[in-house]
C-alpha positions in Angstrom: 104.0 66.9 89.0 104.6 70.2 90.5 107.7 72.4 89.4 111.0 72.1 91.9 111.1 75.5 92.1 108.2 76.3 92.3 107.3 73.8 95.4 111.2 75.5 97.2 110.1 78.8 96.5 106.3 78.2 98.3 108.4 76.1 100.9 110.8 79.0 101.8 107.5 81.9 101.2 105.2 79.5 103.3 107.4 77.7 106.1 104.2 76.2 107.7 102.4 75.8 104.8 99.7 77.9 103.1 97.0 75.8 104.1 96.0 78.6 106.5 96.2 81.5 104.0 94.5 79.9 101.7 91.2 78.8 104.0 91.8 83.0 105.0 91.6 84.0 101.7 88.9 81.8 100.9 86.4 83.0 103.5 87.2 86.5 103.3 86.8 86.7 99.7 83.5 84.7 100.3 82.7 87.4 102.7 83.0 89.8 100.1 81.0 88.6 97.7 78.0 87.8 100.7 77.8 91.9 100.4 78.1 92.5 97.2 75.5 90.0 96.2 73.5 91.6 98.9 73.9 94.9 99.3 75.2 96.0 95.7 78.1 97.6 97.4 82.1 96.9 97.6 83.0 95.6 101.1 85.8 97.5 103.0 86.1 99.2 106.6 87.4 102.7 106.3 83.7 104.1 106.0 82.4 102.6 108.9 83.5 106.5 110.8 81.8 108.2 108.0 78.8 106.2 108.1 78.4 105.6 111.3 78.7 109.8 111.6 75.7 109.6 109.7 73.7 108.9 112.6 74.6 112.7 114.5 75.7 114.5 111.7 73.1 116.3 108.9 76.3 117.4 107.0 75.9 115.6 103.5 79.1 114.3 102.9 78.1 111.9 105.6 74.4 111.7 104.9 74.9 109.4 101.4 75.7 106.4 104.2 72.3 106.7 105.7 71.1 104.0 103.3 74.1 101.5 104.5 75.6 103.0 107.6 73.5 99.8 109.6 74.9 97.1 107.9 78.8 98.8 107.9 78.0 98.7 111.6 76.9 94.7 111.6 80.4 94.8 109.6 82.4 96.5 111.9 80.9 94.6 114.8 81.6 90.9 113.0 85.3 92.2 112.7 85.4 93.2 116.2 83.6 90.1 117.5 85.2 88.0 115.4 88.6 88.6 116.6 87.2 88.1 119.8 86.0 84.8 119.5 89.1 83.9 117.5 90.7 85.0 121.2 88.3 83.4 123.5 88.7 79.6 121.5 91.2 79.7 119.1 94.5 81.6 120.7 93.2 80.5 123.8 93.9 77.1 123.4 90.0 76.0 123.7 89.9 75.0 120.3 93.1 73.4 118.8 93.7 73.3 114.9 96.6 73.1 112.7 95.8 76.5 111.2 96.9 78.1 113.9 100.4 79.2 115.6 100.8 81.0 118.8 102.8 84.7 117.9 105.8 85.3 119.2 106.2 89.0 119.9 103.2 89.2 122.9 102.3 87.9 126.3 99.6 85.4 127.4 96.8 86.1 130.7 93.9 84.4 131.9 90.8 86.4 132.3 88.1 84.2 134.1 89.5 81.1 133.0 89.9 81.5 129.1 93.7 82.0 127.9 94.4 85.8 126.0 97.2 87.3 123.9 98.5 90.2 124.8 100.7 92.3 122.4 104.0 93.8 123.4 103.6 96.5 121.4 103.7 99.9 123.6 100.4 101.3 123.5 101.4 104.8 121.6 103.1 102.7 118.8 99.9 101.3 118.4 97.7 104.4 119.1 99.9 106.2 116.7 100.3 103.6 113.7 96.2 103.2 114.2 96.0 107.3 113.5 99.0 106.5 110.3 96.4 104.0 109.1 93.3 106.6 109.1 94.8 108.8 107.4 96.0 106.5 104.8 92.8 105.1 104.3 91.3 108.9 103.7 94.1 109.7 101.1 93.8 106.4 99.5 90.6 106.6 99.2 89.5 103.2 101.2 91.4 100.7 103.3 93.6 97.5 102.1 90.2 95.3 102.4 88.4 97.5 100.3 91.2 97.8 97.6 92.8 94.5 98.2 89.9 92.7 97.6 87.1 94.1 96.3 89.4 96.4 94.0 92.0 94.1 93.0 89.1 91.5 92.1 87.3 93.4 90.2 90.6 94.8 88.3 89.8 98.3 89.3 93.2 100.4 88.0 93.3 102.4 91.0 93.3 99.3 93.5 95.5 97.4 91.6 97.9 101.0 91.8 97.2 101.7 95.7 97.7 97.8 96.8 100.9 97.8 95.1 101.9 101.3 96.6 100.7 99.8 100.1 102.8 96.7 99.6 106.0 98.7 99.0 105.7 100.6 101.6 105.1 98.7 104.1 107.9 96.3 103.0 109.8 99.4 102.7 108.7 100.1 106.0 109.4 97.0 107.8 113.0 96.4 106.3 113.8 100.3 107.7 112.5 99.3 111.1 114.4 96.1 111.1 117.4 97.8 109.9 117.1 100.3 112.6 116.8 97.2 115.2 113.2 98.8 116.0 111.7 95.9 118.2 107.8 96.3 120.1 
């Protein structure tokens, strides 16, 4: 029998249940290992621009992706397209599943008869938090995938210090811009 607190703590963490995390977590980390089984190398998307510089660039910080820079790209593209199809079925309402609530901070279009999402997000918050990101992913030395999950699982020191530095920031972050009543 499960602890009382334990199941009011998850209940007030995980209002909807963490059904849908946990099927997330699952596939991602299987994702994760899929690459590292084949390929040998740590999953994460901060060097898909290095690699993919590879291809115009002889300068040799970017020549030691020239041996993975295709499959970052197949990568990249599954994130891409992946979100995409999430969109097209998914958000859409094409597919229905319990997994799955509608956001509340965006608008919904058609586009030749399938259903989008549309953030309300002004486009320079977005263009600048994207550069924020970038830049945070070249000091830190890879991106939250790459440290949150590759890192973290295999107990790398510096991970497990740079996803607890990303955590606390962006909680710090989040509580400062809903403090300020910052909305999109």
């Amino acid at each position: 029998m499960p602890d009382p607190l334990v199941a009011q703590a998850a209940a007030e963490l995980f209002p909807n249940g963490i059904s849908r995390y946990a099927v997330g977590g699952l596939l991602v980390g299987l994702g994760a290992v899929v690459i590292y089984v084949g390929t040998g190398i740590a999953a994460g998307a901060s060097t898909f621009l290095e690699s993919t510089l590879s291809y115009v660039s002889d300068q040799s910080r970017f020549q030691r992706y020239v041996g993975s820079r295709d499959w970052r790209v197949v990568f990249t593209l599954g994130i891409v397209l992946g979100a995409a199809a999430f969109a097209a079925t998914v958000q859409s309402g094409v597919v229905t599943t319990s997994l799955y609530e509608p956001g509340t901070t965006g608008q919904t279009y058609e586009l030749a008869g399938v259903t989008l999402w549309l953030t309300d997000v002004q486009p320079w918050r977005l263009f600048v938090g994207g550069v924020l990101v970038g830049v945070g992913t070249r000091i830190g030395k890879g991106c939250t995938s790459g440290h949150g999950v590759c890192g973290v699982g295999s107990a790398s020191k510096t991970s497990l210090v740079g996803v607890a530095t990303f955590l606390a920031v962006a909680i710090g972050t989040a509580q400062l811009v809903a403090a300020l009543g910052v909305s999109p």
